[in-house]
C-alpha positions in Angstrom: 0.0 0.0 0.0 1.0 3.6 -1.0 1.8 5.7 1.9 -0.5 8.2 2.9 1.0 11.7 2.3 1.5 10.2 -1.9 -2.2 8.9 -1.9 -3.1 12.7 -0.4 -1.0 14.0 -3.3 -2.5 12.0 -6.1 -6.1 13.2 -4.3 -4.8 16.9 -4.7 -3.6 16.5 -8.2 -7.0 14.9 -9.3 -9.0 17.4 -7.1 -7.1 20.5 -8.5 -7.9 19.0 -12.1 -11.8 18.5 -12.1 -11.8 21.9 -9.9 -10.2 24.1 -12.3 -10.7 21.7 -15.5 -6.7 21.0 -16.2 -6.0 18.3 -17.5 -2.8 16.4 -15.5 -0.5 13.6 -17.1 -1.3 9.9 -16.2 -1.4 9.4 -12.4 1.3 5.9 -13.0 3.6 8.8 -14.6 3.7 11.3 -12.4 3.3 9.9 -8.9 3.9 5.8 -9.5 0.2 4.7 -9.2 0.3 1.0 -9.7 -2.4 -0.8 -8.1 -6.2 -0.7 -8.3 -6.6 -0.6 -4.1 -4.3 2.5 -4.2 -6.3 4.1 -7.1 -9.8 3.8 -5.0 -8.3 5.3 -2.1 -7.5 8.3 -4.3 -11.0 8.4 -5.3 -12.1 8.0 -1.9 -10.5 10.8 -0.6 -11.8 13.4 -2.8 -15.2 12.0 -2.1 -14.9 12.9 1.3 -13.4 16.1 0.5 -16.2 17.2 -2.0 -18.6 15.6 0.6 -17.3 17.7 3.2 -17.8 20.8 0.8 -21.2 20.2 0.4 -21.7 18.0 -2.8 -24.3 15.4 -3.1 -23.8 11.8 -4.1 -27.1 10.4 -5.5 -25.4 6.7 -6.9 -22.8 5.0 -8.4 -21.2 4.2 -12.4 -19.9 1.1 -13.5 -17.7 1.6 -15.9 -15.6 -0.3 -18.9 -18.5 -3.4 -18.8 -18.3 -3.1 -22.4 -15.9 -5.1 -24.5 -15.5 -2.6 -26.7 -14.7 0.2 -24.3 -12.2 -1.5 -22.6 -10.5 -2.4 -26.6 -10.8 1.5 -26.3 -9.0 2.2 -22.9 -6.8 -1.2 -23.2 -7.7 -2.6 -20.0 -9.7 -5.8 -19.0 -12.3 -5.2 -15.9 -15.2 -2.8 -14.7 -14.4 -0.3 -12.0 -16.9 1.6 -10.1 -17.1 5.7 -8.8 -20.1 8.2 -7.5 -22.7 10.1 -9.9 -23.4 13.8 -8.2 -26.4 15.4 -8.0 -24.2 18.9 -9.3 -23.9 16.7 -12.3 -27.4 15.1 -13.6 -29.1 15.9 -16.3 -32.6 15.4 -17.3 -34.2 14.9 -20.5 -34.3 18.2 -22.9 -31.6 19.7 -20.7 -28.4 21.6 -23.2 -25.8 20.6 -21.3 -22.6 23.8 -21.0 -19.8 21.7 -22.3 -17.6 24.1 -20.9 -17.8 22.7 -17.4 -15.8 19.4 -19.0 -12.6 18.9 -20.1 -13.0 16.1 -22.6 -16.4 14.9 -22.5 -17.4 11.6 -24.5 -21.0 9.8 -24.4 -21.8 6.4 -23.4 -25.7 4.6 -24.2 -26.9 3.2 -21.1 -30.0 2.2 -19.0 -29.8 3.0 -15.6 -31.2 1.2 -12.0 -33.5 3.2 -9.4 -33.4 1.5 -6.2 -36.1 0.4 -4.3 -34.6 -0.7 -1.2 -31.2 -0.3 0.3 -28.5 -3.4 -1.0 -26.3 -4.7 2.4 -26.0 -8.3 1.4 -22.2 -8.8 -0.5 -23.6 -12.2 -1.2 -27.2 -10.8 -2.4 -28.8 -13.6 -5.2 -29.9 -11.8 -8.1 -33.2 -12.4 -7.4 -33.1 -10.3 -4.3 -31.0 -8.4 -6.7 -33.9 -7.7 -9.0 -36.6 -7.3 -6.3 -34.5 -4.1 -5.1 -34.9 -2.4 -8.2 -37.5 0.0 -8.4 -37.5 0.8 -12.0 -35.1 1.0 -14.7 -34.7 4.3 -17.1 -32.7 4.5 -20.7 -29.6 6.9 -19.5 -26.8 8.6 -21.6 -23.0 9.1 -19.7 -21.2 11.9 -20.0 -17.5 10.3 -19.4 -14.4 13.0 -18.8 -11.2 12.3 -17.6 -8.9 14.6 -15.7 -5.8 12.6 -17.4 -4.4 14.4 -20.3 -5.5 12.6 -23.9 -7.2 10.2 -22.6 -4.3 8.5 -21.8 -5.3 6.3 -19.1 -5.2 2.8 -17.3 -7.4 1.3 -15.3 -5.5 2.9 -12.2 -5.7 6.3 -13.3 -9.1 5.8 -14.6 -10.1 4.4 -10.9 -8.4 7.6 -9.0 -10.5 9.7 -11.6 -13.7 8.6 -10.0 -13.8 6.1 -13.2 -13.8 8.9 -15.6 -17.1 10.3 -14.0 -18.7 13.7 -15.8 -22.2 13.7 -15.9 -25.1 11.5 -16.4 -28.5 12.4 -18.1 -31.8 10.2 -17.1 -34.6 9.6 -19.9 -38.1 9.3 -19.2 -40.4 6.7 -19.5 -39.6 4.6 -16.3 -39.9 0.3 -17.2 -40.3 -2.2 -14.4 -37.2 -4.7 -15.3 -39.5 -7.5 -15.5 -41.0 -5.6 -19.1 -37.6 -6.3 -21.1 -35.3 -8.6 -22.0 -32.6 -6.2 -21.5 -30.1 -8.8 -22.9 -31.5 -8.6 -26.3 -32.5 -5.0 -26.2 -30.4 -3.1 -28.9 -29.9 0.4 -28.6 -27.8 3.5 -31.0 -26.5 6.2 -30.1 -26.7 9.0 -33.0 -25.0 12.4 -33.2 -26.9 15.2 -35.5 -29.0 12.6 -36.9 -25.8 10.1 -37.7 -25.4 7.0 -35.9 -21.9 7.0 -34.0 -22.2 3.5 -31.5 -24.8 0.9 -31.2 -24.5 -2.1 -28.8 -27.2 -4.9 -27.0 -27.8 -5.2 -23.0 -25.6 -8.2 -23.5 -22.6 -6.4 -24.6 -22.3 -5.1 -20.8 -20.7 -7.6 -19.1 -23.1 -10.2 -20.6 -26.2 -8.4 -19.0 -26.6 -5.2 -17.4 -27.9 -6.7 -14.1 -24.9 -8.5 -14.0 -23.1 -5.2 -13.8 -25.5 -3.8 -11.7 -25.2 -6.7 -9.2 -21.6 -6.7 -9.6 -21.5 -3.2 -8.1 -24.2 -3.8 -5.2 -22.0 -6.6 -3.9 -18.6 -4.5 -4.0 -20.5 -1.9 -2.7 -22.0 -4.2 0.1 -18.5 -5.8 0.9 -17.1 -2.1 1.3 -19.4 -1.0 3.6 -21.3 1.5 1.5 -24.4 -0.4 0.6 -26.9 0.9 -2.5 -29.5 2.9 -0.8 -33.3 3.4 -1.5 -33.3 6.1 -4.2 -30.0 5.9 -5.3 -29.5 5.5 -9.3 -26.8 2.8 -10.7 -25.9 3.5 -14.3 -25.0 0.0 -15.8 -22.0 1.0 -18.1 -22.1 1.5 -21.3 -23.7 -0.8 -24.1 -21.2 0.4 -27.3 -18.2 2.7 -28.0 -18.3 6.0 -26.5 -18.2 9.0 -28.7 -16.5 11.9 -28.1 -19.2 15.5 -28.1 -18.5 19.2 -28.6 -20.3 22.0 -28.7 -23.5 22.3 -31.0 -24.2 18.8 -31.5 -27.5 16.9 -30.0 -27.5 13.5 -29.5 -30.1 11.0 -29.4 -29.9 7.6 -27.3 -32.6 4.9 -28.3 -32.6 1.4 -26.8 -35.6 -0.6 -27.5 -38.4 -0.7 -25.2 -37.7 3.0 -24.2 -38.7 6.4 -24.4 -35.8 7.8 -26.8 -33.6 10.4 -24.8 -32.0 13.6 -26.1 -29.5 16.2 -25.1 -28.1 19.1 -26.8 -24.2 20.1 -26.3 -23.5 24.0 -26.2 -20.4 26.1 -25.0 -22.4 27.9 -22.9 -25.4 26.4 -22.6 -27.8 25.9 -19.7 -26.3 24.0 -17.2 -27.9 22.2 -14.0 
């Protein structure tokens, strides 16, 4: 394990980044990050921090369940970090890409819990019983580290590459798709830039999404009633910039939209 005072210096670096939107050179560069334990207690620490200032969390991101995304980023596992309330976005919202640094979007559905998750060994029937409803999503990924240069350490200390997240309407009970099979696209300006199925996340989406209620359990910081869990994404992400409007449609949903605009209204 890291020492302290170089975990509390990796924190600083990360939280000097996202607060004044700089990107910083790979974490394993500059400071020697090497392992994934070390990585979550740089996250960790700025959670508190930004706790302690007054930020909201309102649930958690997988992240790199797809194949295809981790082809992308060259590593082979999900990780996990916090969505914040400072952060969500709702359906018809233009969201100020000025308050990014390199944003890309993922296609996603996302989990509303019913209940709060404390079993680390919790079947996935109980699994499914805790899920309120389940909503099509876009992620807006960013990442702190310069280029896009990353691993899965420095993705890890960056809260997983957390930026935003935007929730579509039209709330399903699980038990109305067979979000295995349920394709979706994700198109930019009318073009379509990444498509995936439910199975291309980790072989299900509930399987991420249980994946991160039992970490999450075993840690100590159980899913609570309310909270949202965005699955990861279903296909490539795409990279946005200003004036462009995407449109996520997964089937059996309410198609979502969002507007990008350097300037724009922001939550």
């Amino acid at each position: 394990m890291t020492d302290s005072q170089t975990i509390t210096a990796m924190a600083e670096a990360v939280y000097r980044a996202r607060t004044d939107l700089v990107q910083i050179p790979p974490l394993r560069d500059s400071h020697g990050l090497d392992t994934v334990a070390d990585a979550y207690a740089v996250q960790e620490s700025n959670n508190a921090r930004w706790i302690a200032e007054g930020r909201r969390v309102v649930g958690r991101k997988i992240g790199l369940t797809s194949r295809a995304v981790q082809a992308q980023l060259g590593v082979d596992q999900p990780d996990s970090g916090v969505l914040w309330a400072d952060y969500s976005f709702t359906e018809g919202d233009v969201v100020d890409t000025r308050r990014f640094m390199q944003p890309k979007a993922e296609l996603e559905v996302a989990f509303v819990m019913d209940r709060e998750v404390s079993d680390p060994d919790l079947p996935m029937a109980e699994f499914i019983r805790s899920v309120a409803y389940i909503v099509p999503a876009l992620e807006i990924v960013d990442s702190a580290i310069a280029n896009w240069d990353i691993r899965l350490v420095d993705t890890v200390a960056d809260n997983a590459s957390g930026g935003g997240f935007l929730l579509g309407l039209g709330a399903r009970k699980i038990s109305d798709l067979d979000l295995r099979l349920a394709g979706g696209i994700l198109s930019r300006n009318g073009e379509v830039m990444s498509s995936g199925v439910g199975a291309d996340c980790l072989g299900h989406p509930l399987n991420a999404a249980l994946w991160l209620a039992r970490n999450m359990a075993t840690l100590g910081r159980p899913l609570a009633e309310g909270e949202i869990v965005m699955s990861g994404a279903l296909g490539p992400m795409v990279p946005v910039a200003p004036g462009e409007v995407y449109v996520a449609e997964i089937a059996g949903f309410t198609p979502v939209q969002v507007a990008f605009e350097d300037g724009g209204t922001a939550i």
